[in-house]
N, C-alpha and C positions, 0 to 999 in steps of 0.2 A: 154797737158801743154799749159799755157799761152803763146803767144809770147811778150807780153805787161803788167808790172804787176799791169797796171790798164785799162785793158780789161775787167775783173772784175766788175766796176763802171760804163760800159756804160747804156744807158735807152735800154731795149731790146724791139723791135720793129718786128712788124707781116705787112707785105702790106703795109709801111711806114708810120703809124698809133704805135703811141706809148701807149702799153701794159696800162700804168699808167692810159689813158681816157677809154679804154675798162672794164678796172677793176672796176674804179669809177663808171660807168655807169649801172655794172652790177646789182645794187642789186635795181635799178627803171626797169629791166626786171621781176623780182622776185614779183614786187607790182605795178602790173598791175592797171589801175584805167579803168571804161568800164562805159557809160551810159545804159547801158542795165539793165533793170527791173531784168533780170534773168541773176546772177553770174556763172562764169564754175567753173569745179570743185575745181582748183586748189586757187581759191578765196575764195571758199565756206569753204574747208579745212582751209584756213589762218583763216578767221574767228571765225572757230569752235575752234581752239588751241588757240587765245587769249580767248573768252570767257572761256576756259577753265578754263586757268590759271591766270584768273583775279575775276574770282570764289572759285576759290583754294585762290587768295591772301586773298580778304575780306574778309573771309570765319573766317582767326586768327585775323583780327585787329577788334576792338571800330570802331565806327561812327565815328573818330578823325581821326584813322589812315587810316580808306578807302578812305578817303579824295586826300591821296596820292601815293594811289596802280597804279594809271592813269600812274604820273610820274616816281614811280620806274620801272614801265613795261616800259618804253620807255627807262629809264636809262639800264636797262638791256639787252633790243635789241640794242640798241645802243653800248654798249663793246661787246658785245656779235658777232655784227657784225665787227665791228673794231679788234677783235683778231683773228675774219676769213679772214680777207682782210690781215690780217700781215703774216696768212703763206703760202700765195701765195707768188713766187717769184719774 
């Protein structure tokens, strides 16, 4: 049980670093950038799942609407990641 009933609302904090900039930070660990001629694997992998699914997209639209497949992929990584970061606590 609380002793405080808004103990609740404090920032929770690790090392006295608050959680909030770790969190933020984490998904620029996720998408490395490297000058290296040759990617690891886990790059190579990211890669492969957008071309993927950016092949999948054009693949239903006109020359009109592939036009836009660029930024509904980013629209969609982008909630996509933003409803991952919401159920962290």
């Amino acid at each position: 049980m609380n002793e405080n009933l808004f103990t609740s609302f404090t920032t929770p904090v690790i090392l006295g670093l608050p959680l909030v900039t770790l969190i933020v930070l984490f998904p620029s660990l996720l998408f490395p950038t490297s000058n290296r001629l040759v990617s690891n694997r886990f790059v190579t992998l990211q890669q492969w799942m957008l071309q993927l699914v950016s092949k999948q997209m054009m693949s239903i639209h006109n020359s009109k609407g592939q036009t836009w497949t660029l930024m509904l992929m980013s629209l969609i990584l982008f909630i996509g990641s933003t409803n991952l970061l919401g159920l962290l606590p």
